[in-house]
N, C-alpha and C positions, 0 to 999 in steps of 0.2 A: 783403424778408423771404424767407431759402429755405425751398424748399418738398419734400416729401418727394418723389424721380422717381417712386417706386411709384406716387404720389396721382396725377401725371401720365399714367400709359400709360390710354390711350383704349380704351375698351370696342369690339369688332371686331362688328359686325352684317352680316351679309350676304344682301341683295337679290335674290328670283328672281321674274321675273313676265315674260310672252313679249313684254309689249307696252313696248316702249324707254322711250316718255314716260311711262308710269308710275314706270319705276325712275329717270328724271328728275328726277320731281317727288317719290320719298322721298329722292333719294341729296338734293335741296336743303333738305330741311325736317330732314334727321338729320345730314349734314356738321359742322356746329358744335360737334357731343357726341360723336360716332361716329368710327372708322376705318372709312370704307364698302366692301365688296366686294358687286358686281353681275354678273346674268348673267340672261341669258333664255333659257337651256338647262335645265330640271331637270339633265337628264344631266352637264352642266359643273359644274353644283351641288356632286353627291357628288363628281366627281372634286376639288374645290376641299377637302370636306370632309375628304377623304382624305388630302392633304398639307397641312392644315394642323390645329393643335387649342388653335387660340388665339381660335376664334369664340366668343361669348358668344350674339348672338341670331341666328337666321334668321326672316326675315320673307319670307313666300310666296304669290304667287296660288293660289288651287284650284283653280280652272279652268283649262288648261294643256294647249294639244295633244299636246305628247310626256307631259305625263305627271301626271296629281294630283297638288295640292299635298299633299298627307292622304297617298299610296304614299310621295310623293319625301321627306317628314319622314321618316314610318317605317323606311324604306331610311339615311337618316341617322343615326340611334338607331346603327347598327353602327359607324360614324367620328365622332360627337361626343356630347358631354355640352350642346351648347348650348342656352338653351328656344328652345322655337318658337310663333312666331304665323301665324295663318292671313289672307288677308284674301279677304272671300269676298261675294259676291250671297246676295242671301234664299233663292236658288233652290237656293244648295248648301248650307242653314243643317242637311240630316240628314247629310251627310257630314262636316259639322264635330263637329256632338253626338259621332260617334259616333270622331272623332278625339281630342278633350276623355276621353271613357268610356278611350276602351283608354292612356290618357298619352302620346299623341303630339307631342301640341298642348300648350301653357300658356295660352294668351292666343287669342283672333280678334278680328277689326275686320273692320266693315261697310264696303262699298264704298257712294258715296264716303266717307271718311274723316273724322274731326275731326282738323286737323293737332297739336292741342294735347294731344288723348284721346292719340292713336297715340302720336306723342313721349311722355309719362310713360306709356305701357306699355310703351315696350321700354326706355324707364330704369331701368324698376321690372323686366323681363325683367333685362337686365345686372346689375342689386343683386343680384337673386334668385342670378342663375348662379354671381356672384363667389362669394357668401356659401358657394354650395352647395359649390362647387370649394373654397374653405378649411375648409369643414368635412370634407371628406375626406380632404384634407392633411393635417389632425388627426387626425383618426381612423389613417390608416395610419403619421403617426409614434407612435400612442400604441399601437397593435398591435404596431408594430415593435419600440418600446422595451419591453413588457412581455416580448414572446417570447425577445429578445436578450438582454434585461439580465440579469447574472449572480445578478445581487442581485436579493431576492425584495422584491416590487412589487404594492401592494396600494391600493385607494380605498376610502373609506369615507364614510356618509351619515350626516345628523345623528343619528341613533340607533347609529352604529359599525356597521352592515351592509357588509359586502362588495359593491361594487357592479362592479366591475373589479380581478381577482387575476392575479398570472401564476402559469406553475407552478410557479416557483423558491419561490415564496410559500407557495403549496397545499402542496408538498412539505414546507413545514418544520411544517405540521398533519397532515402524513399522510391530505393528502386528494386527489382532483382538484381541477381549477378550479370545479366546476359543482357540487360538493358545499359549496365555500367562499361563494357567490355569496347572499345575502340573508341571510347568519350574519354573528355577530359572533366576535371573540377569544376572548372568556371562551366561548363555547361551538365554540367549534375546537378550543382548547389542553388540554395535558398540567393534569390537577390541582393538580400543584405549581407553576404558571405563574401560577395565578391571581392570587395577593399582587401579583405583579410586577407585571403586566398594570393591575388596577387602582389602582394607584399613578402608574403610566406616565399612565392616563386623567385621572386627577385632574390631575396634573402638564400635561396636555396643557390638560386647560379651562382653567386659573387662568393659563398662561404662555403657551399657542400654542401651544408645541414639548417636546417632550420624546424625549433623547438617551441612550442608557447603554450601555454593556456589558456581557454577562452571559456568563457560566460555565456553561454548561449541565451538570447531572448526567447520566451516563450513560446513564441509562434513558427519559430525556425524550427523545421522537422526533424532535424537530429537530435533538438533538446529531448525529445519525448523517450532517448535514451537513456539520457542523463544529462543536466544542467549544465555541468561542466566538464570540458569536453578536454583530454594534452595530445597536440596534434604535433608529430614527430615527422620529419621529411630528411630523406638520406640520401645523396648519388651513391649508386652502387657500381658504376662501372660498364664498359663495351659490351652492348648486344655482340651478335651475330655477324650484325652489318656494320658494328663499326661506331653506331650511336650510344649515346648515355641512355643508360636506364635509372629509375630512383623510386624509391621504396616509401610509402605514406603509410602510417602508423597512429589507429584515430582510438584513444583508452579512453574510458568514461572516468573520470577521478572526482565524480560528484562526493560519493561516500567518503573520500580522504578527505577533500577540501570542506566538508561538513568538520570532520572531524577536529581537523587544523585549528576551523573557525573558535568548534569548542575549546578546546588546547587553550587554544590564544585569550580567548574570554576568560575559563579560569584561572589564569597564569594573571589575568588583568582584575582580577577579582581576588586574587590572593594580595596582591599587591596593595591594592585598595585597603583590603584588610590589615594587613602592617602596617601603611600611614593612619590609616584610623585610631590604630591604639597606640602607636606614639602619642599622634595629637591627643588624644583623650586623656594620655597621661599628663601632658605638661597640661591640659586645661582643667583636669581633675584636680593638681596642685592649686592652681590659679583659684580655681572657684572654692578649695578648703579653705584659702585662705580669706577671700571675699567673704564667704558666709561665718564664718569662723568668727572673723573681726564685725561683722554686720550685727552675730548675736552677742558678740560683748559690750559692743558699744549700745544698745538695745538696751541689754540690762545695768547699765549705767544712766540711762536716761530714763526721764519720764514717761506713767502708761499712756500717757495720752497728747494729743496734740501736735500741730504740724510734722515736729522732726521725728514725733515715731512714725506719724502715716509715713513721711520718704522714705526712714529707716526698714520701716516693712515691705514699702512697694520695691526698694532693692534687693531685700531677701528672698520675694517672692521672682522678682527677675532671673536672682543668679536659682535658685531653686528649677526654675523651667531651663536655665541654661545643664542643669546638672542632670536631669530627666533626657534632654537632648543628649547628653556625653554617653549617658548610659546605655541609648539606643543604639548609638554610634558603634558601644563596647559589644552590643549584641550581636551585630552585622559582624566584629572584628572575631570575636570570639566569646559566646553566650555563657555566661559565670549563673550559679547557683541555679542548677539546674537539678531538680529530682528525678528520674530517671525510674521507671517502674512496670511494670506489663501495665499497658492499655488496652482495653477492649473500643478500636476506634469505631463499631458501628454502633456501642455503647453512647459513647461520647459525642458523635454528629446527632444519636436520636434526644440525648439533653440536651443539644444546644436551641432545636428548634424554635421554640418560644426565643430566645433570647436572638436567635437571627432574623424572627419575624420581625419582632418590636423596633431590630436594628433596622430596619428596609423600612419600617415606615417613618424612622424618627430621620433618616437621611434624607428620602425624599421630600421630607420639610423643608430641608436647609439646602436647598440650589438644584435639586435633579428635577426644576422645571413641573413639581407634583403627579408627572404621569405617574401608573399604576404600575410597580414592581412586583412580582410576586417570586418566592424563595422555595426549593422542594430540597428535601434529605432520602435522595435515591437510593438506599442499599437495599432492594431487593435482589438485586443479582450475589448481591455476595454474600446474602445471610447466612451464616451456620460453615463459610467455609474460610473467611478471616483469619489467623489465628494473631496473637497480639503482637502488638511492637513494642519495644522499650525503647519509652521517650516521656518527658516532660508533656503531663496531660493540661496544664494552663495556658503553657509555650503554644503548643496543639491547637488548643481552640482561640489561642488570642490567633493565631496565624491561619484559621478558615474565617475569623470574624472579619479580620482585615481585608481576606480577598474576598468574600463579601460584599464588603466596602466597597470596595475597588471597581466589583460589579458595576455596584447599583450606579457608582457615577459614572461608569460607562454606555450605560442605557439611558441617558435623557429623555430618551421616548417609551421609555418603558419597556417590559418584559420579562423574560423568567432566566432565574439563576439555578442550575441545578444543583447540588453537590451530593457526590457519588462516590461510590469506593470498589475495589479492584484486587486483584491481585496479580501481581506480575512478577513471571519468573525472567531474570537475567541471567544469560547462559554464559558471557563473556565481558571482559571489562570493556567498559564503554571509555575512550580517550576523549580526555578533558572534564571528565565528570566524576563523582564519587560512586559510580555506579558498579559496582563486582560481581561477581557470577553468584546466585543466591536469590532469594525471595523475599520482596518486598510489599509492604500493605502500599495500595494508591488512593490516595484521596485526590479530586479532582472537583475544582469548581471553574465551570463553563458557564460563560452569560451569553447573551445576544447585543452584545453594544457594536463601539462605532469600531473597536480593533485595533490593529496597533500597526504602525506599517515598520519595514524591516530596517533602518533605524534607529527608533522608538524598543523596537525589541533587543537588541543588541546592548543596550543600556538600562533596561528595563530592572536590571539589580545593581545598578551604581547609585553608590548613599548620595542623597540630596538631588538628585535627577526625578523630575516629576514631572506631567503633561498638565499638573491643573495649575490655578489660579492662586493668586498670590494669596496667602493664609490657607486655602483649602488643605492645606498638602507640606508636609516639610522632605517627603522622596527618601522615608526611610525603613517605609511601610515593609516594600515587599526585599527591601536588603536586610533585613532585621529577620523576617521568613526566612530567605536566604542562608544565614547565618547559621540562625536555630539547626533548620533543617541537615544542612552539613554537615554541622557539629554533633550531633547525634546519629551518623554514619548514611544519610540518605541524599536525595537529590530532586532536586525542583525543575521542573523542566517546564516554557510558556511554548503556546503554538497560538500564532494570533494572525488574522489578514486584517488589513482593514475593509472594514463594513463584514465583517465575516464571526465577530466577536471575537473573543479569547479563552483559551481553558488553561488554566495552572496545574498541574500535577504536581503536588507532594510523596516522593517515593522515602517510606520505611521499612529499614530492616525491621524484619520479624524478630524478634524477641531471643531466637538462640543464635540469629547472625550476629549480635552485637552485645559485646559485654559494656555490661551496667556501670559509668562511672561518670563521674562529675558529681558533685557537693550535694547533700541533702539540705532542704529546704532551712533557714535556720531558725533556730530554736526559741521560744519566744523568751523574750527577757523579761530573768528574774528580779524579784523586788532587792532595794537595796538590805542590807544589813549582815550581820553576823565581819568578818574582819573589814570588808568594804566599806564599812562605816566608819571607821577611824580613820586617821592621816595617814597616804602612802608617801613611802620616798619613791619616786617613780625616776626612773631616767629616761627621756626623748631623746631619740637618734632622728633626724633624717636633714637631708642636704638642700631642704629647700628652707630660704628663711621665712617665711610669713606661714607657710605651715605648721613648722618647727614653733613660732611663735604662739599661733590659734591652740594648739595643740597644748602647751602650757598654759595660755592663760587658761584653755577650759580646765585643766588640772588644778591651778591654784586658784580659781573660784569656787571649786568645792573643797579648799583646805589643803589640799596635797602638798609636799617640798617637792621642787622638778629640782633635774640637771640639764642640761643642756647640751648636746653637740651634733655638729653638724657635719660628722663623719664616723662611720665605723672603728676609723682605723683610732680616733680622737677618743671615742667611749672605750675601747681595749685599751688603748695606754691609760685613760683615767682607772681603770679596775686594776688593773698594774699597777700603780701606784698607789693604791687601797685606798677605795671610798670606803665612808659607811656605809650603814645596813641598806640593799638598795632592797623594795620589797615589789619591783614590776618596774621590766624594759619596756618601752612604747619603742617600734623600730618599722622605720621605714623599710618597704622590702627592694628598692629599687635605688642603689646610690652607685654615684661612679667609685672603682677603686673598690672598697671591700662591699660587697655587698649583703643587704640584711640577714640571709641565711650563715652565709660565713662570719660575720661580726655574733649571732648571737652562738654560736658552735664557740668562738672563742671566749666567751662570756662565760655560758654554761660550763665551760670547763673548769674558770676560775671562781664561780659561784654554783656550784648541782644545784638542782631542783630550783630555776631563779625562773621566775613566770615571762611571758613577754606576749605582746599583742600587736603582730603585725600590720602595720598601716600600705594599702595601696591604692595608687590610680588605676594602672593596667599594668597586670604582670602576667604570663606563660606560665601554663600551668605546672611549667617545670620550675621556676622562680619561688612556686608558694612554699610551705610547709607542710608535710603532710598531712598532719589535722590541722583540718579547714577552719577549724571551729573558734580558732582565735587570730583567726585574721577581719579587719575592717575594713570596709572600702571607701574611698574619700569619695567627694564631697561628703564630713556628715557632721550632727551639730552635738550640743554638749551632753542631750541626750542619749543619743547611739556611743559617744563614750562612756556618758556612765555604764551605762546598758552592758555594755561589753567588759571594761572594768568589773563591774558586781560579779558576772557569771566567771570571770576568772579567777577573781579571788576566793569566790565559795566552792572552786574544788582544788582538792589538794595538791601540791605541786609536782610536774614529772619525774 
């Protein structure tokens, strides 16, 4: 059977007496329990004691030429904690009393000795010393861990007294340690704590443990620790006398539960964003084909008179519905975006005119006419900026808008600042897109009415807005949102109410972020050169009224279509040999083979065959890698030709 090493190491006693065969005849009788060390020097003694502090007993003559036994312990007291016995004659039995009186001594034995008495007293010395040395050991890690621990740290006796508090503890009652010390909670704590508290108590008798969370209100003295407070309560088991003891364990988890909150926001923000560009998709179909069929039937009809005015007032309808979709796609995920070093105190010091003129054309339309006024703060950070790579239009359409936002937050007027920053992040922030790295901060702060925490919490969900019916379609700052994300930064609101609001836009700097997303596109070329004669054109996509729009704008400019409404439909027709086809139109988004895959099988059976990818919402892993011939739906027979001419006039891949 193994046995613990600990239970093994041998208790160290060590032996001083002047006469040899004494220390002889203990070192025989203690050998078989003991590690023995001997010396018939007092003086070799201390020095023995000195380098070492793993003695447990000393056993000592008193009578001693160089030196009493009763001096040479008390001189020991300064290098060990070990006890001591004395062994002594009748004749020194007042110098032992009076070594016993001041605690020099533990133990004496009479000369001669009982070998059987002396061995169980210095076994029972050894017990004693161990016991004493680990209950020190205890003691100084339970000191340690009280003074240390961040977390406040409290013991309590079967009546719930404080019996051991640290400050961390005291602190969250607004006391010292020594004022918490023989109280209980219910007479430490805030009034409003009480319900809590004794519910907790209950919950402790009946289960053991009792765990929770709590929200502290403001005015409660331990919030001023931290907001949110997880208060842990344990039975730990018999005092002394027999009673329960139980252990209260008070962590501040403000910074987590912040965290969590963020977590959970953008997890609820990501989400958003993939219903977003579903729905964008099937309503981008929808509305290709409304407007689609709006412009044919248009140019079928007369220019003038009742049924163009409807025919146009619904073009212009679904046209605002299709501006909406696009917003929506912004928030989901920002497409054609140019991407470029920005000099952003460049770019706040051009906008000023165009944000003044904005502040006062808004306060015309409902901010009640008081006086707004708008400042572009970058002094603090002139000359030490260095630039971000991002979409410079994106940029300032997304300060004009919070701007905006401002001014109709100030119904009474007052000043908008906007300023800029720079901020280094040393560690990833949870729940945000924020990484260790350096970022430009643009920040605009108003003085309006604020936001209460609510209102903030929602404050980037599409179609969520505090104004009034037309003011506002709630897409404003998820659209900011969007942008901002997508080009590797983070937006962050701090608002009270009646306290105003400031927005932070955080961008990476220009070498934290490489440069990608779509260059601006290219403006379309005049028709002519092959584009001008008749294409055999094939359309691919699986919706039918698109798949239809789609054709007819083909065969009103002359063109022969095909038609089909699957991938896998247009590869089996090239399988079984069309003619000349001279440009696929191909949906990039079908159930079953999808755009890129059907045209890989295409181009296999036709090289160098052109094709112009048609979508509502696709990932940017969906597209094709040159951007440059793909189209985005809703669009009219223009943007097809447009796109059509520029592919045809460069040569095929």
């Amino acid at each position: 059977m193994k046995t613990d090493p600990a239970a093994q190491v041998r208790p160290v006693v060590l032996l001083v007496d002047d006469e040899a065969e004494i220390l002889v005849a203990l070192t025989d009788l203690l050998e078989d329990t003991f590690t023995v060390l001997s010396t018939t020097s007092p003086t070799e003694a201390l020095e023995i004691l000195s380098t070492r502090n793993d003695v447990d007993v000393i056993v000592s003559d008193q009578r001693m030429p160089e030196m009493g036994g009763d001096v040479m312990l008390a001189r020991a007291r300064a290098h060990s904690d070990a006890q001591a016995i004395l062994l002594t004659g009748y004749a020194d039995i007042g110098a032992v009393a009076a070594a016993l009186n001041q605690g020099r001594i533990s133990f004496y034995s009479h000369k001669p000795w009982d070998p059987d008495a002396l061995r169980a007293m210095i076994v029972q010395a050894a017990d004693y010393h161990r016991l004493e040395r680990e209950l020190r050991t205890e003691r100084m890690l339970l000191h340690g861990l009280l003074d240390n621990l961040r977390s406040g740290l409290g013991f309590k006796d079967a009546q719930g007294r404080f019996i051991r508090i640290n400050q961390q503890a005291a602190d969250f009652y607004g006391r010292d340690i020594n004022a918490c010390l023989g109280r209980t909670e219910e007479e430490l704590c805030d009034a409003d704590l009480l319900p809590i508290i004794r519910a907790a108590q209950e919950r402790l008798r009946t289960e053991g443990r009792d765990e929770e969370a709590l929200e502290l209100p403001a005015h409660i003295r331990g919030a001023a620790q931290g907001r949110w407070r997880e208060i842990t309560r344990v039975v730990l088991g018999a005092l002394g006398d027999g009673s329960a003891s139980s252990v209260v364990i008070n962590r501040d988890i403000t910074r987590q539960q912040e965290m969590a909150a963020r977590l959970r926001q953008a997890e609820k923000m990501q989400a958003l964003g993939t219903l977003a560009g579903g729905i964008a998709h099937d309503f981008n179909n929808l509305l290709t084909a409304v407007l689609g069929s709006l412009e044919l039937v248009r140019d079928m009809g007369p220019e003038e008179g009742p049924m163009a005015r409807l025919l146009d007032n619904a073009a212009a309808a679904a046209q605002r519905g299709a501006s909406l979709t696009r917003r929506l796609l912004n928030f989901s995920r920002p497409r054609d975006l140019s991407l470029e070093p920005v000099d952003v105190n460049a770019l706040l010091h051009g906008m000023e005119d165009l944000l003044a003129q904005t502040v006062v054309s808004r306060q015309g339309k409902g901010a009640n006419g008081q006086p707004c006024s708008i400042v572009v703060d970058t002094a603090a950070s002139d000359g030490v900026l260095p630039p971000v790579c991002t979409d410079a239009g994106q940029l300032e359409l997304a300060v004009l808008n919070l701007c905006i936002n401002a001014v109709d937050a100030m119904p009474g007027g007052g000043m908008i600042v906007v300023s800029t920053a720079l901020k280094q992040v040393k560690e990833i922030v949870a729940g945000t897109n924020l990484v260790p790295g350096n970022y430009v901060m643009v920040s605009v702060t108003d003085q309006g009415v604020g936001m209460s925490p609510d209102t903030l919490a929602r404050v980037f969900e599409p179609f969520f807005t505090t104004k009034d019916v037309g003011r506002g379609t709630g897409l404003g700052l998820s659209m900011i949102y969007g942008f901002i994300r997508h080009v590797g930064g983070e937006v962050q609101v701090r608002s009270q109410p009646g306290e105003g609001t400031r927005v932070d836009l955080c961008l990476p700097v220009q070498g934290g972020l490489r440069a990608q997303g779509k260059a601006r596109p290219a403006a379309s070329l005049r028709a002519g050169g092959e584009s001008s004669r008749a294409l055999h054109v094939m359309v691919v996509d699986d919706e039918p009224g698109v798949r239809a729009v789609t054709a007819g704008f083909l065969r009103a400019r002359g063109h022969e279509v095909l038609e089909y409404s699957s991938g896998t439909a247009a590869v089996h027709a090239m399988e079984e040999g069309l003619g000349p086809i001279d440009l696929v139109i191909m949906d990039v988004m079908m159930p079953g083979m999808g755009g890129l895959e059907t045209v890989h099988h295409l181009q296999a059976l036709r090289p160098g065959l052109r094709v112009l990818y048609l979508t509502g919402y696709a990932s940017a892993g969906a597209l094709p890698a040159g951007s440059a011939n793909v189209m985005h739906k809703p669009f009219t027979q223009a943007d097809l030709a447009a796109h059509i001419d520029r592919i045809m006039q460069r040569p095929p891949d």
